[in-house]
VOGU-3710 file (C-alpha; in Angstrom, 3 decimals, decimal comma):
1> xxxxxxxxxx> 148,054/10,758/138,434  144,346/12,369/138,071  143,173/13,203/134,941  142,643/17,374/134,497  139,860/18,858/132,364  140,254/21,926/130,683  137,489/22,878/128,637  133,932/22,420/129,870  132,285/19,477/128,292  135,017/18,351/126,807
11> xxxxxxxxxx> 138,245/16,271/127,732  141,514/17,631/126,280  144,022/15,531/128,572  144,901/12,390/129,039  147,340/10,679/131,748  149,835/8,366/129,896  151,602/5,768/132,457  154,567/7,159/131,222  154,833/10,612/130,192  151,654/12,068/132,419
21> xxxxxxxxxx> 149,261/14,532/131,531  149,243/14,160/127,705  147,306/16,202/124,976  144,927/13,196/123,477  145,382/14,464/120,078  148,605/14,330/120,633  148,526/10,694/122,126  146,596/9,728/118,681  149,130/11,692/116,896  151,740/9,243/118,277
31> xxxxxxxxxx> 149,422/6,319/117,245  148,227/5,581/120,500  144,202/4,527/120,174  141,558/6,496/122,294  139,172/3,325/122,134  138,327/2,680/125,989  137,998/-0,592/125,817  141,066/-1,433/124,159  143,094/1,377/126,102  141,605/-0,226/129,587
41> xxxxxxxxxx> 143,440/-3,675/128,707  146,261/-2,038/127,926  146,326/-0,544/130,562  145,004/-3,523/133,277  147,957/-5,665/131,992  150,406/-2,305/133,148  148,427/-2,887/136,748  145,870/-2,287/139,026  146,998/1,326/140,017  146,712/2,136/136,255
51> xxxxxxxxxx> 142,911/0,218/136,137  141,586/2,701/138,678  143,738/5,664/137,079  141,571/4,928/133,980  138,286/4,703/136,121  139,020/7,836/136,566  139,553/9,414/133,888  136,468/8,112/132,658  134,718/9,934/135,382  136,504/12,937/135,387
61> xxxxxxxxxx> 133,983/14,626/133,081  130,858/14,148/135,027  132,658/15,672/137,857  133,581/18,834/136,428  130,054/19,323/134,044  129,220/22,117/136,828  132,414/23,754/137,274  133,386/25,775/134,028  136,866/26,310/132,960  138,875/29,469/133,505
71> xxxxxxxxxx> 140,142/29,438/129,931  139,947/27,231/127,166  139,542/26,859/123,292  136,663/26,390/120,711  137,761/25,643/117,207  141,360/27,439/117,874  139,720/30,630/119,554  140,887/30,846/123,081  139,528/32,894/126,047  140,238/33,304/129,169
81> xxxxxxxxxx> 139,474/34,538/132,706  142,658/36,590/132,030  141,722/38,258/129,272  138,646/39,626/130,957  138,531/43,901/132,204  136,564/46,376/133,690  135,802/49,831/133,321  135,566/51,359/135,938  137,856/48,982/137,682  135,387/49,733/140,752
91> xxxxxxxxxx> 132,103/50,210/139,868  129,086/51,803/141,541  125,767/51,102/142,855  123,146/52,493/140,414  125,604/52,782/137,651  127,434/51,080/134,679  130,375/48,689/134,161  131,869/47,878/130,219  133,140/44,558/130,662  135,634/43,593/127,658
101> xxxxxxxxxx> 137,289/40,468/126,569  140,060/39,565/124,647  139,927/36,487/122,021  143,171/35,090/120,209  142,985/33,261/117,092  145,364/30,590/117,071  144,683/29,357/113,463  147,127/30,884/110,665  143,515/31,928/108,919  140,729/34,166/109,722
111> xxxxxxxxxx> 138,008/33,074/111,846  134,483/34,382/110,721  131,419/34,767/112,664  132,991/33,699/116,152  129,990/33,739/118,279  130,509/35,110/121,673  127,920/36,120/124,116  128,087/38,084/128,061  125,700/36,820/130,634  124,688/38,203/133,793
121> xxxxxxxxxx> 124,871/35,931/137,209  123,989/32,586/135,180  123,988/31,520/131,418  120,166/32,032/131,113  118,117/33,129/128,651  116,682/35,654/130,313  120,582/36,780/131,595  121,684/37,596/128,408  123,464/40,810/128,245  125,059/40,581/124,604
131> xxxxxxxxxx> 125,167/38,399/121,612  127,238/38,782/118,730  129,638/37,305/116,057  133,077/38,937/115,452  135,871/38,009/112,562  139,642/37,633/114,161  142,801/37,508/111,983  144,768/34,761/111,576  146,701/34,265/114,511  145,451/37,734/115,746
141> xxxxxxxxxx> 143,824/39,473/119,086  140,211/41,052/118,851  138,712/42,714/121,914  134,494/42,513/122,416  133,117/44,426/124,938  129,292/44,557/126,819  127,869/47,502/128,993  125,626/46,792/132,297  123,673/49,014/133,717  121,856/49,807/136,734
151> xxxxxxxxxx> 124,674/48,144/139,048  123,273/46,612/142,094  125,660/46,254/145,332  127,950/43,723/146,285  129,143/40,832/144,767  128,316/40,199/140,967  129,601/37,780/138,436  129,687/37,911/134,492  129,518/34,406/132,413  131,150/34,474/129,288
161> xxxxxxxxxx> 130,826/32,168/126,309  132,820/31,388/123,076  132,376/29,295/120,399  133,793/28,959/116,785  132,755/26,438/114,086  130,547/24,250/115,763  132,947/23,217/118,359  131,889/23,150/121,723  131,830/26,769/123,317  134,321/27,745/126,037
171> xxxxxxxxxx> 132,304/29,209/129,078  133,486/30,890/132,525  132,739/33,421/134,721  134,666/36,399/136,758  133,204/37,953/139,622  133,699/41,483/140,539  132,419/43,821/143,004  129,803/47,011/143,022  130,592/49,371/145,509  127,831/51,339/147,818
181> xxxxxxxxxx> 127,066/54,546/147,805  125,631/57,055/150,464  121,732/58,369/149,181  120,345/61,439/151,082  116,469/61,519/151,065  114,054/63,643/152,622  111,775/61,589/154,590  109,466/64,497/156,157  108,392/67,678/155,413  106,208/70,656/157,310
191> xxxxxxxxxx> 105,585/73,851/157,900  104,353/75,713/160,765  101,858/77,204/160,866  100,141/74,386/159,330  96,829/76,706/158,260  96,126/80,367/158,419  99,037/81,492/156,553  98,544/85,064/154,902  100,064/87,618/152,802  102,809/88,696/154,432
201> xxxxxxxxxx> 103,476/85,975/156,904  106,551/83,562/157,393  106,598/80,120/158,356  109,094/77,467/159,837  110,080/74,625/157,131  110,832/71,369/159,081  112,438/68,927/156,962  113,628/65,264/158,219  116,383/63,987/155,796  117,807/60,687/156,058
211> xxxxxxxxxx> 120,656/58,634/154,480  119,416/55,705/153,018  122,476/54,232/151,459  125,193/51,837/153,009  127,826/54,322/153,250  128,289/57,408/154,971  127,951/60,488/153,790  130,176/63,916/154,371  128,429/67,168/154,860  125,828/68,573/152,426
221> xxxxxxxxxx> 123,424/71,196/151,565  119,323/71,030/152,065  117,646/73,699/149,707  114,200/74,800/150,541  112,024/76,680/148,361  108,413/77,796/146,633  108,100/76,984/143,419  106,845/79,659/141,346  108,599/82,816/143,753  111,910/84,077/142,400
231> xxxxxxxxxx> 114,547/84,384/144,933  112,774/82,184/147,589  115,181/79,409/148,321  117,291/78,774/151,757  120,122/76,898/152,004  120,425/74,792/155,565  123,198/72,526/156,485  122,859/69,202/156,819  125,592/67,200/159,142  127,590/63,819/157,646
241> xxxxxxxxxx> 125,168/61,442/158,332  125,775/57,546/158,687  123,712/54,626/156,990  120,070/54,806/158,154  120,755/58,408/160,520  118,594/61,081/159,628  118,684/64,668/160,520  116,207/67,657/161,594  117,211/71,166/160,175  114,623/73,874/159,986
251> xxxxxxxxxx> 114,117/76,954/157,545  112,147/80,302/157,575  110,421/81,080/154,666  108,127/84,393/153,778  105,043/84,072/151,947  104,508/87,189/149,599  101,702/86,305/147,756  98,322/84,022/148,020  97,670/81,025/146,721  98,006/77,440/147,225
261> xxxxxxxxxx> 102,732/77,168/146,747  104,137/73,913/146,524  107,343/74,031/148,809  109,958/72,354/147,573  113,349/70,608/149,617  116,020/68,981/147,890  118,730/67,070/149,520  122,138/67,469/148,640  121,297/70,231/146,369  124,849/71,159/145,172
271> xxxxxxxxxx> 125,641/67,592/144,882  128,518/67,323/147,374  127,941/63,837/147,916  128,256/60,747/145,421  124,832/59,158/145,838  123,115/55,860/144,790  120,102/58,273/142,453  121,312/61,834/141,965  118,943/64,439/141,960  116,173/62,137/143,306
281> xxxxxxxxxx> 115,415/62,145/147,183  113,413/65,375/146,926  110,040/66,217/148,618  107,125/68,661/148,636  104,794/70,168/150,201  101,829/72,204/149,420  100,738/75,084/151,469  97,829/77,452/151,109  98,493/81,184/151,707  95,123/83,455/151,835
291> xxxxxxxxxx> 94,643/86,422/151,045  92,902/89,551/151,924  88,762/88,680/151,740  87,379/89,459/148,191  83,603/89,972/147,377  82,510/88,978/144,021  79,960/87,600/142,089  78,939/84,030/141,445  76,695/82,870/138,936  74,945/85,123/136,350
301> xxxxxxxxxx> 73,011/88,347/136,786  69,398/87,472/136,292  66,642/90,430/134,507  63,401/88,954/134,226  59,743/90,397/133,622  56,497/88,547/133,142  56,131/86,897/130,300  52,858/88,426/129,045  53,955/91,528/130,441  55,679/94,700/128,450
311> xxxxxxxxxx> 55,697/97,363/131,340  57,596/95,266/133,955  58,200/95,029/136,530  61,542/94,084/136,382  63,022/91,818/138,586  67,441/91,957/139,101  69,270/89,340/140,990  71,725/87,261/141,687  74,425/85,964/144,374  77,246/88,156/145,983
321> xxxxxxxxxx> 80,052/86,511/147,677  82,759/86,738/150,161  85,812/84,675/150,342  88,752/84,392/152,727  86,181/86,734/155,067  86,323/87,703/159,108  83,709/88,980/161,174  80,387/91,131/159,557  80,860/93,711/157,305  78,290/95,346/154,891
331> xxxxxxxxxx> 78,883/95,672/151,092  76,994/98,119/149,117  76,333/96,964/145,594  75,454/99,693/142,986  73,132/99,729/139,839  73,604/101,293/136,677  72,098/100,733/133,081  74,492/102,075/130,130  72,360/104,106/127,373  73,570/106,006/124,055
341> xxxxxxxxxx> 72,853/109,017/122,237  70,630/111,494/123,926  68,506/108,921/125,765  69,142/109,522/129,928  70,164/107,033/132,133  67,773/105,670/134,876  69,176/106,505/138,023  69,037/103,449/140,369  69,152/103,266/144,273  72,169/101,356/146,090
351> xxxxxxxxxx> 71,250/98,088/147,606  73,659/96,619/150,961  74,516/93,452/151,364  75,581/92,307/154,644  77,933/89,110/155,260  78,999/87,916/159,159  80,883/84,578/160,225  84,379/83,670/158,787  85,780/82,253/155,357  83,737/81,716/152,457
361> xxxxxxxxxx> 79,823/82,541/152,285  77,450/83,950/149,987  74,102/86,258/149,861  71,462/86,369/147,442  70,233/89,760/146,109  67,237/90,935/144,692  66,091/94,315/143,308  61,997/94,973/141,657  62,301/97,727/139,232  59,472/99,619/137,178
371> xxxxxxxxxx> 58,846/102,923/136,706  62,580/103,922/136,632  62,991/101,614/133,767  59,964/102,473/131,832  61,529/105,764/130,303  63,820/103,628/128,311  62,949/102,756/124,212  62,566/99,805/123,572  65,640/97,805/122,960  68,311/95,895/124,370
381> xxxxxxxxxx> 70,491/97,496/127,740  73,496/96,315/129,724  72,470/96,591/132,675  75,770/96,283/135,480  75,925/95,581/139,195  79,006/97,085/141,275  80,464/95,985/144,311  82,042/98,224/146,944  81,525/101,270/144,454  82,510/103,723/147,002
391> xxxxxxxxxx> 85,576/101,949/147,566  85,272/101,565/151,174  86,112/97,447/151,109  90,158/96,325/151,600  90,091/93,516/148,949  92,521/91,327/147,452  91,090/91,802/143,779  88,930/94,209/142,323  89,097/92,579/138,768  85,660/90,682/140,086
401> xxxxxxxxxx> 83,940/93,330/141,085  81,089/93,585/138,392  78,726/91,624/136,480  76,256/92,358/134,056  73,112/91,184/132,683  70,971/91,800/129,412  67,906/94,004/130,034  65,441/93,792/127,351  62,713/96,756/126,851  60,381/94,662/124,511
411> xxxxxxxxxx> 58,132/96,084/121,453  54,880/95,874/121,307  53,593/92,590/119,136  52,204/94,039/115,571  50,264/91,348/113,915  50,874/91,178/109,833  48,132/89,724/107,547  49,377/88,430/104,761  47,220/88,742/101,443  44,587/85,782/101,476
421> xxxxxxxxxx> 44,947/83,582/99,275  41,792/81,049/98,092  42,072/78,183/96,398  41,057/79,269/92,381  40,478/82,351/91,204  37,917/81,128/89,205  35,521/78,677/90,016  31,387/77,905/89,287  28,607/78,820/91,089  27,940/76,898/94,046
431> xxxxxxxxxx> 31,358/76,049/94,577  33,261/75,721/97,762  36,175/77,893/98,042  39,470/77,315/100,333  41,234/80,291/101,596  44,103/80,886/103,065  45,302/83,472/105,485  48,892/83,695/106,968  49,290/86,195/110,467  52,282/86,642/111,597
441> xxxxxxxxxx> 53,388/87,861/115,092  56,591/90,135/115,402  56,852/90,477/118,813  58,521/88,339/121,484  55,269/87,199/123,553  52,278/85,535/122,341  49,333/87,235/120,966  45,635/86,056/120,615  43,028/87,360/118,836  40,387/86,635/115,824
451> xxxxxxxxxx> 39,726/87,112/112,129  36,616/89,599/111,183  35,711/87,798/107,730  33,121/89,085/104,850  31,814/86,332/102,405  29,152/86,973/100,061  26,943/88,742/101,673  27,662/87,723/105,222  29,250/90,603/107,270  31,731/90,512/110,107
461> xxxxxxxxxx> 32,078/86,747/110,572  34,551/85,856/113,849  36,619/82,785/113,683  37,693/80,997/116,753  40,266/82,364/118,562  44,320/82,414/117,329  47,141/81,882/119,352  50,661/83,114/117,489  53,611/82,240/119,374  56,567/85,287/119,572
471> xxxxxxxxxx> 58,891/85,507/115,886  55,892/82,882/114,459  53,013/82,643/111,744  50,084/80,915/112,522  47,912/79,898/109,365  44,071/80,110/109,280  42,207/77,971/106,505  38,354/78,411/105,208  35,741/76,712/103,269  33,403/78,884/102,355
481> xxxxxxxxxx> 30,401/78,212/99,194  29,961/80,985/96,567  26,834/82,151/95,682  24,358/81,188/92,475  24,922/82,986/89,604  27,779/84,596/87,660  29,126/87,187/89,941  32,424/88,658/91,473  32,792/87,482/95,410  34,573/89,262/97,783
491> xxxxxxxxxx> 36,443/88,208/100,797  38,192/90,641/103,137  39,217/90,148/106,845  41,140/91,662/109,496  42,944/91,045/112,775  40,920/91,963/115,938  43,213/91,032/119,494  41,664/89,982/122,319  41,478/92,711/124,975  44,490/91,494/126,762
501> xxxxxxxxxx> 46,944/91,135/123,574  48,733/93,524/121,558  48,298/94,439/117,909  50,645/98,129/117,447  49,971/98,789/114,032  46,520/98,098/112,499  46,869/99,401/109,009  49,084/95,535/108,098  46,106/93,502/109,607  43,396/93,420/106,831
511> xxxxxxxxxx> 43,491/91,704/103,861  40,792/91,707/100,251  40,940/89,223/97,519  38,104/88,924/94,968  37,461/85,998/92,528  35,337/85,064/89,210  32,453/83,018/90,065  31,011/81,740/86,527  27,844/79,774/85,916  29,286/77,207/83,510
521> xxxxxxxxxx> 28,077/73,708/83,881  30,362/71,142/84,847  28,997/67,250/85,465  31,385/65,074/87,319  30,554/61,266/87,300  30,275/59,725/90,889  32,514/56,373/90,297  30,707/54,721/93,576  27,489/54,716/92,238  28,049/52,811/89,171
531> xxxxxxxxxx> 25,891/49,384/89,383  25,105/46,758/86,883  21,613/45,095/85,794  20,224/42,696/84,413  18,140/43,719/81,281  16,970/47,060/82,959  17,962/49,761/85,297  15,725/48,089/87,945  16,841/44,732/86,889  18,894/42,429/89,612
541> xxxxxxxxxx> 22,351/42,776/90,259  25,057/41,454/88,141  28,594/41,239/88,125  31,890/39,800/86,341  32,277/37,821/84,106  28,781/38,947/82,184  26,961/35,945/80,414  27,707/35,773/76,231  23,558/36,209/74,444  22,655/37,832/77,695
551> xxxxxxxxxx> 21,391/41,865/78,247  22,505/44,102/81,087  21,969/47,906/81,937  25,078/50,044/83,420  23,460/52,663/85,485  26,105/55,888/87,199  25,099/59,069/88,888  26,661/62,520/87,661  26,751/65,619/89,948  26,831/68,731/88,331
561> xxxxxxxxxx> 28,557/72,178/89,409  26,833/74,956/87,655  23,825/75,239/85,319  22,924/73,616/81,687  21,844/71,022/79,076  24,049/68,232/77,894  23,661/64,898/76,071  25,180/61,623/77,275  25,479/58,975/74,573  26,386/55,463/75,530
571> xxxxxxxxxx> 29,050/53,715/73,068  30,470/50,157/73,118  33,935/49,352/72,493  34,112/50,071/68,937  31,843/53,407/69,042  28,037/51,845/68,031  26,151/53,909/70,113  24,186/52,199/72,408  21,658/55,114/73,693  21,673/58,720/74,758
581> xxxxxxxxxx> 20,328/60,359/77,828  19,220/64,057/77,820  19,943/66,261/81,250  18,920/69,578/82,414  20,546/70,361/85,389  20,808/73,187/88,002  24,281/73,640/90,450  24,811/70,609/92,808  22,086/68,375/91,506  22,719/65,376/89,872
591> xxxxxxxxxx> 20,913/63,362/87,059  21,558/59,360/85,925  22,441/57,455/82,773  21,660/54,108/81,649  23,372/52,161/79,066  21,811/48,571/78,102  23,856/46,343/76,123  24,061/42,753/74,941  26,471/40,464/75,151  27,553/38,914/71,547
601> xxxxxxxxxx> 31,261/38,868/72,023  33,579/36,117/73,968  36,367/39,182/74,401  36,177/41,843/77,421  33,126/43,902/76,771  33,673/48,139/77,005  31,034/50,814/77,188  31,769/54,666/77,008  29,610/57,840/78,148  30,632/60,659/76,504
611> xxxxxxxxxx> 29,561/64,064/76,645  28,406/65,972/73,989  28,999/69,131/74,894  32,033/68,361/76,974  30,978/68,945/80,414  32,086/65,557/81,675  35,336/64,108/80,890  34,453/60,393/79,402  33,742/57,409/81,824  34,504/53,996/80,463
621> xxxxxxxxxx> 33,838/50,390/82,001  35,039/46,988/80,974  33,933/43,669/81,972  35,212/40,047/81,355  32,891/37,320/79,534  32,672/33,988/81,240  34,662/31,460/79,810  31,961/28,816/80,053  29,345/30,985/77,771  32,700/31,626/76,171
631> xxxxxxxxxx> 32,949/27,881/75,121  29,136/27,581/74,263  29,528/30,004/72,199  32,542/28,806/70,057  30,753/25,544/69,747  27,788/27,665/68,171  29,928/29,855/66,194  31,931/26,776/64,855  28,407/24,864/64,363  26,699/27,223/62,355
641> xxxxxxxxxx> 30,151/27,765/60,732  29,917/24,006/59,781  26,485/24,735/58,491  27,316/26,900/56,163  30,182/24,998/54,703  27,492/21,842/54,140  24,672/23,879/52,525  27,861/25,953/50,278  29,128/22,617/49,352  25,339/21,187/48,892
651> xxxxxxxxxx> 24,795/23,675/46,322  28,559/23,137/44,722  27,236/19,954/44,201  23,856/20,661/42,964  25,362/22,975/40,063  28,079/20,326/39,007  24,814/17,881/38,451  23,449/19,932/36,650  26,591/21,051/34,562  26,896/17,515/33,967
661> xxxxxxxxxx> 23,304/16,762/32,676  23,397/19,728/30,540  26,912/18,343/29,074  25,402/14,923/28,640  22,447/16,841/26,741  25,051/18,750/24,420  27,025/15,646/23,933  23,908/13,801/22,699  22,354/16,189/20,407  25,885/16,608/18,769
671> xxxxxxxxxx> 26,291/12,765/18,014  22,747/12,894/16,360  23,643/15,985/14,279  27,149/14,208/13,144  25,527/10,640/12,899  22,819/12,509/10,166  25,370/14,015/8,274  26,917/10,705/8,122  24,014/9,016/6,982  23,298/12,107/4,464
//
């Protein structure tokens, strides 16, 4: 008798020579050993049918690895093909299916976490539909359930697997069917006229639909339409058509309005038919309707002048068009400028336009105007342009009829002076003073011109000539020299435009500014003449470090602003004067001082010219000593310092002999004095 597996991967039977198929748990409950080798001797010695019976039993599992089990148990959780439903019992292309199974506990306890999982086609990874765990009562039912979606026809099969505390997992499969379904689709759409459409006209829809499901379908309904327009669908019947048949059906359809419509036809439209995708299958269409022709503007209305120009003339144009046009026609286009208060409007002449050929074109306009416009004050005008002001033109919109541009009647440029400004209000004879004049143009062109200058004596002076931009301020800067002297000077100028520029008021275009020009004398010393001597002012050159024992002469220019007397003195570093200098000096000459010195110190060596009288702030210099001199030096110092400590202590010594002669003296002439008393 063949040996029968059960469970997949696993054998649960055994044939027994005498009682047949046999549970093997229960053949070791009955003490009967599973050991092959032993169990294949016991069964050789029973004969050779029951040798190959065990040959194949030991096979049977490799033959069945590929064929799964329609029910079976993992860890006392059974399943089975049985237990397996569907809902619907006959599913659909395109739709869903809830697939549910039932699991039975057999153990008296609960089983927790029983894993169970639903597979599409295959147990793949990438088939997984649903994975979960699930606790069943002891010796209790518990149904799980998985959805699919999105259906696809024919034949399909769902793999299910169980398993419960690491035994090995029951798996098996049931197949079950998806029905077709019928799927109307519209394959072509048209309409006829295919171009030229207008308000007002109707067309013919022609619209191709076609079943493209694997089942017939009954009768329906085709709805055509423009989206957008109330009350513009048609209903057309549409026969029962077979898999793959399509059908013609036509539709008439008014146009009311312009415009590019989308036309819209859906199949099936009251869905009478079940269908693979309902509510798809639809197709449009988009159709241009024109309208009546419409003239109209493009672009922007143009006013221009010359640039340098305030009287004009003034030039207007721009770009009238016609759309949706047929045949020539002439369009008049009108002028008019809007004004307030009591000011009159120019009245401007009609200019046509004339347009020929058929749909869209365009014609540029242009208008000179100049006296008409020259009434107007200055300021800023709308000025519009009309089309078809008569009203003579059928159009299909009159909402573009106008446009309108900004006409500018421009002031004449005023030049402004600002007060001048110089550069001190006070300064000494001689002196060069900076001034400063800011002109400013108000008008919106450019204006040129000059400044007509006084200074000290000098009378209508013209500076070069001075561009101003429009809305800017243009700066002009002077140096001018005072005169000798204490006195008050005087500058004044005023704007004077060329002949071909513009100045409309002339009483903000001058400008006077007077300043205090003293005679006070004021020396300034001129750093870059400073040089260094040797001995003298005409000595050689010498530089740093200067030489300790040896003489030099610092020698500096000083310029003077103003008249006067004044006494330099030269100091050194710690104030000994070293010399004075003595200078009587008119406005912008200049005098010299000389400072000799000698070198007797090893530190930096600093000289100072001072004035007396204050006219010159104080120049210092400082040099460095050499370091070699330096050294000689030290050795002298510390030399003669030597010197004087021998002949101090030479002398020291000279006294104490003498102290000690004298001492010997007194010593002596008191022994003889006590020696003769002694004797007395």
């Amino acid at each position: 008798m063949l040996t029968k597996a059960i469970r997949l991967q696993s054998l649960r039977y055994l044939a027994t020579p005498n009682s047949g198929l046999k549970p093997i748990v229960g053949i070791a409950a009955e003490g009967e050993s599973f050991n092959s080798h032993v169990h294949i001797k016991a069964l050789m010695r029973g004969g050779v049918m029951q040798f190959f019976l065990v040959v194949l039993l030991v096979l049977a599992p490799l033959a069945v690895w590929t064929n799964p089990a329609s029910a079976g148990s993992s860890g006392g959780v059974e399943a089975s093909v049985g237990g397996v439903g569907f809902m619907p019992a006959a599913p659909v292309m395109g739709g869903s299916v809830t697939i549910t199974l039932s699991l039975h506990n057999t153990n008296p306890t609960t089983a927790n976490n029983v894993e169970y999982s639903f597979y599409k086609h295959s147990i793949e990874s990438g088939n997984l539909l649903k994975y979960a765990v699930v606790d069943i009562p002891g010796d209790g039912y518990v149904d799980v359930s998985a959805v699919w979606n999105s259906l696809q026809e024919g034949s399909q099969q769902i793999w299910l697997d169980v398993a419960y505390n690491g035994d090995t997992a029951v798996r098996f499969y049931k197949a079950f069917n998806v029905l077709g379904l019928a799927n109307l689709e519209v394959t072509l759409i048209e309409v006829s006229p295919s171009s030229g459409l207008r308000i007002g006209d109707s067309g013919i829809v022609s619209t191709t639909v076609t079943n493209s499901g694997t089942v017939a379908s009954g009768n329906s309904t085709l709805q055509v339409g423009i989206q957008g327009l109330t009350n513009s669908s048609v209903d057309v019947a549409v026969p029962s058509l077979t898999p793959g048949q399509s059908a013609l059906v036509n539709a008439t359809l008014d146009f009311p309005e312009s415009g590019t419509w989308t036309l819209t036809a859906t199949p099936d439209a009251y869905d009478e038919v079940s269908e693979v995708a309902e509510g798809y299958g639809s197709s449009t269409l988009e159709v241009e309707v024109l309208p009546l022709p419409d003239y109209y503007f493009t672009g922007q209305l143009l006013i221009t002048s010359p640039s340098e120009n305030l009287d004009g003339p003034w030039t207007i144009s721009g770009t009238l068009a016609r759309s949706y046009g047929a045949g020539n026609q002439t369009a008049h286009i009108n002028f008019s400028v809007a004004t307030s208060g009591q000011q009159e409007a120019p009245v401007i002449a009609p200019l046509e336009v004339m347009f020929t050929g058929e749909g869209d074109s365009s014609q540029p306009f242009s208008v000179e105007l100049d006296a008409v416009l020259q009434g107007l004050a200055v300021g800023e005008y709308a000025l519009t342009v009309t089309v078809d002001p008569f009203g003579w033109l059928d159009q299909s919109n009159n909402a573009n009829d106008q446009v309108t541009g900004l006409l500018n009647i421009r002031p004449i440029p005023n030049v402004q002076v600002d007060p001048a400004s110089p550069s001190s209000m006070i300064v000494n004879s001689g002196d060069k003073v900076n001034w400063y004049v800011l002109l400013t143009n108000t008008g919106d062109i450019s204006v040129s011109g000059r400044l007509n200058y006084s200074w000290e004596g000098q009378e209508n002076i013209l500076s070069e000539i001075i561009n101003i931009e429009p809305f800017s301020s243009q700066a002009w800067t002077k140096n001018l020299s005072t005169g000798q002297g204490a006195h008050t000077a005087t500058f004044s100028a005023r704007w004077q435009p060329l002949t071909n520029s513009y100045d409309s008021d002339s009483s903000d275009s001058e400008t006077t500014v007077s300043i205090t020009v003293s005679d006070t004398l004021s020396l300034t010393f001129q750093l870059s003449t400073g040089s260094l001597t040797t001995n003298t002012a005409t000595g050689a050159l010498a530089h740093a470090p200067l030489k300790y024992g040896s003489t030099y002469a610092y020698t500096i220019t000083l310029t003077s602003s103003g008249e006067g007397n004044d006494t330099l003195v030269c100091l050194d570093g710690v104030g000994a004067e070293l010399g004075q200098t003595s200078v009587s000096i008119a406005n912008g000459e200049s005098a010299t001082v000389t400072c000799i010195f000698n070198i007797e110190q090893t530190t930096p060596y600093s000289i100072n010219i001072v004035s007396s009288s204050g006219t010159a702030q104080t120049h210092i210099r400082t040099w460095s000593i050499s370091s070699t001199d330096t050294e000689f030096a030290a050795e002298d110092q510390s030399f003669d310092r030597l010197a004087a400590m021998l002949g101090i202590g030479a002398v020291v010594f000279v006294g104490i002999l003498v102290s000690a002669f004298l001492l010997t003296r007194y010593l002596v002439s008191l022994g003889l004095i006590w020696l003769s008393l002694g004797i007395s």
